[in-house]
N, C-alpha and C positions, 0 to 999 in steps of 0.2 A: 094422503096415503093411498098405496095402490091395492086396490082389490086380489088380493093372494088366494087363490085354493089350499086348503090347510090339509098337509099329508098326514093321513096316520101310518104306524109301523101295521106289520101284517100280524093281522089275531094269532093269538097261541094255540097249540092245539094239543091236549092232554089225551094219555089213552087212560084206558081203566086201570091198569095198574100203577100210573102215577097216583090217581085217585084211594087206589088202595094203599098207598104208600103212604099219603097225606093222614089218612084216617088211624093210622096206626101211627103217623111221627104226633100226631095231636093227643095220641092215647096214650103220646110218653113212651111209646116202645123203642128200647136205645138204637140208635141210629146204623149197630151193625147187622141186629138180627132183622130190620127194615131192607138193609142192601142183602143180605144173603137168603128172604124170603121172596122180595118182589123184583131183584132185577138180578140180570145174567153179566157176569165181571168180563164177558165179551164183546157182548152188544153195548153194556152200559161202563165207561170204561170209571166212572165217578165212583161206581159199588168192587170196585177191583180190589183197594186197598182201604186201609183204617184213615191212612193220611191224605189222600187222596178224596175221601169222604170227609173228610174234618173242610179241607180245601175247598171243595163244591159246596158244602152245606154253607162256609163262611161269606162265600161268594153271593149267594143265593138269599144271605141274609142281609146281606149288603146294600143289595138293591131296592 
């Protein structure tokens, strides 16, 4: 066998309001007043809609 260098994917990087987001999806806070307190349906296009959020969140669980 040949000696391979093992590649890792590049680390994630969360801000604070994923974080805040987290703390409150774990406190059972339902998943819409999470998208319409911690993320802007501009920047974040996943907190835009109900389905859209159902779709990210399923994805997200997927993994």
């Amino acid at each position: 066998m040949a000696n391979q260098p093992l590649t890792l994917p590049p680390p994630r990087s969360y801000t604070r309001t994923d974080f805040a987001a987290l703390r409150a999806f774990v406190q059972r806070v339902p998943s819409a007043t999470i998208a319409r307190l911690y993320f802007d349906p501009e920047t974040a296009p996943h907190a835009a809609s109900k389905r859209r959020r159902a779709r990210a969140l399923s994805a997200r669980d997927a993994r």
